[in-house]
C-alpha positions as CSV (number, residue, x, y, z in Angstrom):
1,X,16.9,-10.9,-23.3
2,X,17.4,-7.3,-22.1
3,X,18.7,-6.9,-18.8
4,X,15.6,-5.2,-17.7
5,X,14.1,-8.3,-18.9
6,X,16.0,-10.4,-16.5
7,X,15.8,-8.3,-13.9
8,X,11.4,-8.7,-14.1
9,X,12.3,-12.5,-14.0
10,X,14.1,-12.4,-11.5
11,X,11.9,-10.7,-9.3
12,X,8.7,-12.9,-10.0
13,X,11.0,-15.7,-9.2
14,X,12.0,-13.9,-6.2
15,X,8.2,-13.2,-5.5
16,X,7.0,-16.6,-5.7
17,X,9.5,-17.7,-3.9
18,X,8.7,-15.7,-0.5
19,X,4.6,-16.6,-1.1
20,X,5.4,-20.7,-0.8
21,X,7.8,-19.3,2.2
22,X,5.1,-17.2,3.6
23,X,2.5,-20.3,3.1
24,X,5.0,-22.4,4.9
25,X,6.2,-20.5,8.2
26,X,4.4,-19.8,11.4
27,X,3.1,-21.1,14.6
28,X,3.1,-24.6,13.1
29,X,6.4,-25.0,10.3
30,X,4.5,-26.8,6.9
31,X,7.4,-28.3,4.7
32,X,7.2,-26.8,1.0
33,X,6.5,-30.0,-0.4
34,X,3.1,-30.0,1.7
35,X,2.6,-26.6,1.0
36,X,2.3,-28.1,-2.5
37,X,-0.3,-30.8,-2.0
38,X,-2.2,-28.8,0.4
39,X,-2.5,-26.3,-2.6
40,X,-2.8,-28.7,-5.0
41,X,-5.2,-31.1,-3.7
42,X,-2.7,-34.0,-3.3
43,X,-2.1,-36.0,-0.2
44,X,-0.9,-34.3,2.8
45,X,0.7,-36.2,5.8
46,X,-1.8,-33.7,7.7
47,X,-4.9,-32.7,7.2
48,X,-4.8,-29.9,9.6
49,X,-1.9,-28.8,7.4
50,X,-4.4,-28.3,4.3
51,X,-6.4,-26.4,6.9
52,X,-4.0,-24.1,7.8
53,X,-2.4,-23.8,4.5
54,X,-5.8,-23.1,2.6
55,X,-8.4,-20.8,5.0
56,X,-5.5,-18.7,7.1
57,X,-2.0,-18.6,5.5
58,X,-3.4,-18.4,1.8
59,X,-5.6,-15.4,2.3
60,X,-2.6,-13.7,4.5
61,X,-0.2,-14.7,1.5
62,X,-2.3,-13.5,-1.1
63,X,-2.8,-9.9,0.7
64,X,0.1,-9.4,1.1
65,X,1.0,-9.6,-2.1
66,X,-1.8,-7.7,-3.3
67,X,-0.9,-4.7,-0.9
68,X,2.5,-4.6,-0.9
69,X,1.9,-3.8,-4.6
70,X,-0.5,-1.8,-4.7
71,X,1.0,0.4,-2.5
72,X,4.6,0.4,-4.2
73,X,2.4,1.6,-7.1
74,X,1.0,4.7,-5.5
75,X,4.1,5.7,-4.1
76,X,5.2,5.7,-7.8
77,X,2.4,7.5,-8.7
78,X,2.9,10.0,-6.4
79,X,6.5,10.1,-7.0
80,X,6.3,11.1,-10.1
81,X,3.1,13.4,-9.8
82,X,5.1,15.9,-8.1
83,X,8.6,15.1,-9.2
84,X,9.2,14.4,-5.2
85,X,11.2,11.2,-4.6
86,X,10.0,11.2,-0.8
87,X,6.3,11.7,-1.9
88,X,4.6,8.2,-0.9
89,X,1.1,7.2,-1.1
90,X,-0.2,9.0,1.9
91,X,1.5,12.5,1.2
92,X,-2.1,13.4,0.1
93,X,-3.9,12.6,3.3
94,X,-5.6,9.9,2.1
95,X,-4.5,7.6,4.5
96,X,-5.2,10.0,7.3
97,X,-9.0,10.1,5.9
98,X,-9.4,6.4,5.9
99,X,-7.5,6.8,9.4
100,X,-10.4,9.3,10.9
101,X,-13.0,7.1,9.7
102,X,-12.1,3.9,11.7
103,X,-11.3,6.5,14.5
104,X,-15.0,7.7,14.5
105,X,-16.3,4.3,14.0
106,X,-14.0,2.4,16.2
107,X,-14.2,5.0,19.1
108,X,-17.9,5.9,18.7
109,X,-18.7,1.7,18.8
110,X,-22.1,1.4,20.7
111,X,-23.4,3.7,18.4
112,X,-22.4,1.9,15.5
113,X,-22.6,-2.0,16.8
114,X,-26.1,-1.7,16.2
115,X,-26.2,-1.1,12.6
116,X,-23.3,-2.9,11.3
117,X,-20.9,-5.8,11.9
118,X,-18.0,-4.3,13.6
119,X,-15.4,-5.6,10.5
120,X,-17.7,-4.3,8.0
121,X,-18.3,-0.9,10.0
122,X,-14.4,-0.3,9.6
123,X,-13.9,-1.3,6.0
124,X,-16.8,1.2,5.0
125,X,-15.1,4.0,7.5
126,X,-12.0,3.6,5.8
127,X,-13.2,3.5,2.3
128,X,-15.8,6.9,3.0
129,X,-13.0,8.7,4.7
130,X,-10.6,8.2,1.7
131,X,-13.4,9.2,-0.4
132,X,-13.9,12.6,1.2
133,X,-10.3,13.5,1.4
134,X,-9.9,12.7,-2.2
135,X,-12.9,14.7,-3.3
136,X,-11.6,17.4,-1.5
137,X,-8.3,17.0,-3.0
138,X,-9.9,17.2,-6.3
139,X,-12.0,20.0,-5.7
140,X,-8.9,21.8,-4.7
141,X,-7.2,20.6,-8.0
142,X,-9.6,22.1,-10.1
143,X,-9.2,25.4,-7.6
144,X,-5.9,25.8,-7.3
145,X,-4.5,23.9,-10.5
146,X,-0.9,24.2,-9.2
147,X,0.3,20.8,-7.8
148,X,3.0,21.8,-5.1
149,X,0.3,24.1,-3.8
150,X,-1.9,20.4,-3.9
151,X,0.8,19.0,-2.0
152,X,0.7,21.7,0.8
153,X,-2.6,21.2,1.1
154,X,-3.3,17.2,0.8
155,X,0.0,17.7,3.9
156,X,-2.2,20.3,5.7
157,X,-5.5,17.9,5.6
158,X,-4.0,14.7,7.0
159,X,-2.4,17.0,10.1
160,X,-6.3,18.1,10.4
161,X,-7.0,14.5,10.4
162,X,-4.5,13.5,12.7
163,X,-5.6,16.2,15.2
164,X,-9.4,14.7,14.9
165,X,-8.3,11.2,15.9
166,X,-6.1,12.6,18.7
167,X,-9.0,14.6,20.1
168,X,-11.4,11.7,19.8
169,X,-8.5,9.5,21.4
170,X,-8.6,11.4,24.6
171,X,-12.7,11.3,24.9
172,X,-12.6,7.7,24.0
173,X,-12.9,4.7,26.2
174,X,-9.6,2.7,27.2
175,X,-11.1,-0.3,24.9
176,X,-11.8,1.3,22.4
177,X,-8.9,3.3,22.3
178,X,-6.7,-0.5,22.5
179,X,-8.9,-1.3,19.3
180,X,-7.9,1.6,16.9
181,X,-4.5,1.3,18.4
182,X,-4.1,-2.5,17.3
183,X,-5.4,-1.5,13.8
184,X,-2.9,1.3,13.2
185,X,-0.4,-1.5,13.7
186,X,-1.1,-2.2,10.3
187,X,-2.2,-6.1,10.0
188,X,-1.9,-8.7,6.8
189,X,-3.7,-11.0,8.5
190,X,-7.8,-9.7,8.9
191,X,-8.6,-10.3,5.3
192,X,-10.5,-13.6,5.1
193,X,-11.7,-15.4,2.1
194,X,-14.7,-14.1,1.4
195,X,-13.5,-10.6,1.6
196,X,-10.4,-11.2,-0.5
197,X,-12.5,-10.2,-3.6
198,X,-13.4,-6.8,-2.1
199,X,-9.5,-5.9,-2.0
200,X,-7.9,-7.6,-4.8
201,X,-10.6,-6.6,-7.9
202,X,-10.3,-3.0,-7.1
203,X,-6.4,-3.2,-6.5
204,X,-6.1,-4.9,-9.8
205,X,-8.2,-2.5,-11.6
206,X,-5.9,0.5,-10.7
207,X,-2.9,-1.4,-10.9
208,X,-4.0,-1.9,-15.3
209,X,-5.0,1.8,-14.9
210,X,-1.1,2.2,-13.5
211,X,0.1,0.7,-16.8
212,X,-2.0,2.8,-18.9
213,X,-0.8,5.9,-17.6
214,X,2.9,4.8,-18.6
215,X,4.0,7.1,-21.2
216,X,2.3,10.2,-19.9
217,X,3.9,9.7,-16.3
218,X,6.7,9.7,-18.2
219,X,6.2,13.0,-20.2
220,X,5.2,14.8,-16.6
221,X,8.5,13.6,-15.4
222,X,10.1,16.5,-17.6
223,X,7.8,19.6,-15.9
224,X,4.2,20.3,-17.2
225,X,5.1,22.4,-20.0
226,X,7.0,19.5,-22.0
227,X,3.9,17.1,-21.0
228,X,1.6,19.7,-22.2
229,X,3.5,20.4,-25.7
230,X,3.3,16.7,-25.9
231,X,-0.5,16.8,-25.9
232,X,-1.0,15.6,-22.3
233,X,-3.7,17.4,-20.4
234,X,-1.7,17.9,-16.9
235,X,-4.8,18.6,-15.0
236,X,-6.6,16.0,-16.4
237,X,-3.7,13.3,-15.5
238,X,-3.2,15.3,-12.4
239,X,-6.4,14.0,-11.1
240,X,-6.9,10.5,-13.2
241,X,-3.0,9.7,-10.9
242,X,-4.6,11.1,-7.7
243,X,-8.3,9.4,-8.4
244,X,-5.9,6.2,-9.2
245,X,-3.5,6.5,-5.9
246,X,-6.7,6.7,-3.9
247,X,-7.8,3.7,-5.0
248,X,-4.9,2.0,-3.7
249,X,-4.1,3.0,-1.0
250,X,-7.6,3.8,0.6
251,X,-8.2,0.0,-0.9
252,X,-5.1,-1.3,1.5
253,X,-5.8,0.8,4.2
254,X,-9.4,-0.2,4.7
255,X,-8.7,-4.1,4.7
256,X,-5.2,-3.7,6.5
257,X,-4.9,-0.7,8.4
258,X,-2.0,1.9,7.5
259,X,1.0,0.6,6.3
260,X,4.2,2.7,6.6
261,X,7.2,2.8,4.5
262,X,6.3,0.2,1.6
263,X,5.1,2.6,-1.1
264,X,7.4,5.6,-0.1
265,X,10.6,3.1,-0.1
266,X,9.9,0.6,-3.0
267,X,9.9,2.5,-6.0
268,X,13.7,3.9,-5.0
269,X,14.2,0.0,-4.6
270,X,13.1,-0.7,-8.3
271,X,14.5,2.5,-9.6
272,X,17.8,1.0,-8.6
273,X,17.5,-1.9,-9.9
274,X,16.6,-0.8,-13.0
275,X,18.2,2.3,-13.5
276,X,15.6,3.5,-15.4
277,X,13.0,6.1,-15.0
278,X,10.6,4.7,-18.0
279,X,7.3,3.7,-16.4
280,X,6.8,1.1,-18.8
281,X,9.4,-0.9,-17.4
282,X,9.2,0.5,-13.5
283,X,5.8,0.0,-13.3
284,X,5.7,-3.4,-13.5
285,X,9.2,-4.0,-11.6
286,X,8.1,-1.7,-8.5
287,X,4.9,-3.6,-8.3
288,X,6.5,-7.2,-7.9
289,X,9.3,-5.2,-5.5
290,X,6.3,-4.1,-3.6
291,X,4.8,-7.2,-3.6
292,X,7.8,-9.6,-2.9
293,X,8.7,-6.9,0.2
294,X,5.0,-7.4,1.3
295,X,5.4,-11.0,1.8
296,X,9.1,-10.5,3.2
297,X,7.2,-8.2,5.7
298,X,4.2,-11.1,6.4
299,X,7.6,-14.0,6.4
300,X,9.1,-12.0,9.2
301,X,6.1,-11.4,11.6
302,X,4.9,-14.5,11.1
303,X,8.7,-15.7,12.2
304,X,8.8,-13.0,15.3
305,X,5.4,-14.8,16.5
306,X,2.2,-13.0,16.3
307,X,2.5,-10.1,18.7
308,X,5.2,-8.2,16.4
309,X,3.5,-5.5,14.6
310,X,3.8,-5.3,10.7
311,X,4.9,-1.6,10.4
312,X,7.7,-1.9,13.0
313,X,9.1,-4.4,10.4
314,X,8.0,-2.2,7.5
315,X,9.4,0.7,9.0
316,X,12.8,-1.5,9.8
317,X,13.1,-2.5,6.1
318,X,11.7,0.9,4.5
319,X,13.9,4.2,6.8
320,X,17.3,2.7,5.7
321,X,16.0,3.0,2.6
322,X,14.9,6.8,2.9
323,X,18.1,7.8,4.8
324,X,19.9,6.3,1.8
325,X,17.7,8.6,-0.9
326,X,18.1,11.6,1.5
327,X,22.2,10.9,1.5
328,X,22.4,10.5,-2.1
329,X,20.3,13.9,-2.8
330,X,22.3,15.5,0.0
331,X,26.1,14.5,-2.5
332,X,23.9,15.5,-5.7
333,X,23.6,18.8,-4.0
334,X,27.1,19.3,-3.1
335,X,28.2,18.3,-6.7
């Protein structure tokens, strides 16, 4: 087997690994063997245990893993878009969107709480805010056409959306304002069964589109005139990546608030592991990175008790590894 090979193995080992871990630690410790049986069906010497195991830690486990890849994936994407390696999945503002629609739905409540569950009201803000910043990105794709000028302004419209949420922070009351706080934590744990389905199908339908795009993400990765004498349509893959990477990460956002650091920091992760920069092969190793740092995430909050907020450990696990990418490009300067 190729070492590439072994390396894919190894990290789905690694993966699994951390998702029996993450099934097994919290509040109450579940031995792995129970974790087993509770899974399973078998005996248990609990039966709160099969509780636990099955309708709180399995949807937590299982979003996590879904998320954590998903947004390694866009920050591939997004990468490799625009040749950038600190681009990450919310360089576009698409986060920032999905952000100002929970803000005007979270801090605008009694207007809302009459129409709509308050869970549901939040999901559908985050998913129509991430919709109008990508439509706008794309209408200034087809505009402009040029993509650092797209990065300039995807940068310029999540600072207008992070001015919007401060301005409604200020005129918003102190509840309210403690809600949309706790939710930019970022949070694992809100997705329940029943709306697992909504996040995983459309994460796993971008993540197959992710594959698909292999070979021309690898084409683009030598400047738009070589993908172009290749016969790929820049424009056209320009916004099939973006339309994809919205998918994702507005997906993630919506169930589990912004996330910092996991899609910006694993694909250097994978890279270096791989030391490769064929998509065929990253794709698949940066989502299973992403995923098994997603659980590694969910293990260590659920360890630090429930008051310690996920993107303090993302952002714990993730800046060493930016400092690290900025301090390498800083010698590849020099040289």
């Amino acid at each position: 087997m190729h070492r590439n090979g072994y390396i894919l193995v190894v990290l789905t080992a690694i993966t699994a690994l951390l998702f029996f871990v993450d099934l097994a630690v919290g509040s109450v410790s579940i031995p792995l063997g129970e974790v087993w049986s509770a899974l399973s069906g078998g005996p248990v010497s609990d039966e709160a245990w099969r509780s636990i195991v099955r309708e709180v830690r399995l949807p937590e486990a299982l979003t996590a893993l879904v998320a954590g890849g998903a947004l390694a994936a866009s920050g591939l994407l997004m990468q490799t878009l625009f040749r950038n390696p600190l681009a990450g999945p919310s360089v576009l503002g698409i986060t920032s969107g999905s952000g100002l629609g929970v803000a005007v739905v979270m801090l605008a409540a009694p207007v809302w709480s009459s129409f709509l569950p308050a869970e549901a009201a939040v999901t559908l803000a985050a998913f129509g805010g991430a919709v109008v910043l990508l439509l706008l990105i794309l209408l200034a794709d087809h505009r402009i056409g040029d993509g650092i000028t797209l990065l300039i302004v995807g940068m310029m419209a999540g600072y207008l959306c992070s001015a919007l949420v401060s301005v409604l922070q200020m005129a918003s009351a102190a509840s309210a304002l403690k809600g949309f706080v706790m939710w930019g934590m970022g949070s694992f744990g809100q997705v329940t069964t029943a709306r697992l389905p909504w996040l995983v199908v459309p994460c796993l339908l971008a993540l197959v589109s992710a594959f698909a795009l292999a070979k021309p993400l690898d084409a683009l990765l030598l400047g738009d005139a070589y993908a172009t004498s290749l016969g790929v349509s820049v424009h056209r893959m320009r916004r099939i990546t973006i339309g994809v990477t919205a998918v994702l990460a507005g997906t993630v956002t919506a169930f589990c608030g912004p996330i910092a650091f996991l899609g910006l920091a694993t694909p250097h992760v994978a890279r270096a592991l791989l030391r490769t920069s064929e998509h065929l092969r990253l794709v698949p190793a940066t989502i299973l990175t992403g995923a098994a740092l997603g659980l590694l995430c969910d293990v260590v909050v659920r360890w630090g008790g429930s008051g310690l907020p996920l993107n303090a450990v993302t952002s714990l696990l993730g800046v060493p590894v930016v400092l690290a990418v900025l301090w390498k490009g800083k010698r590849w300067a020099r040289a």
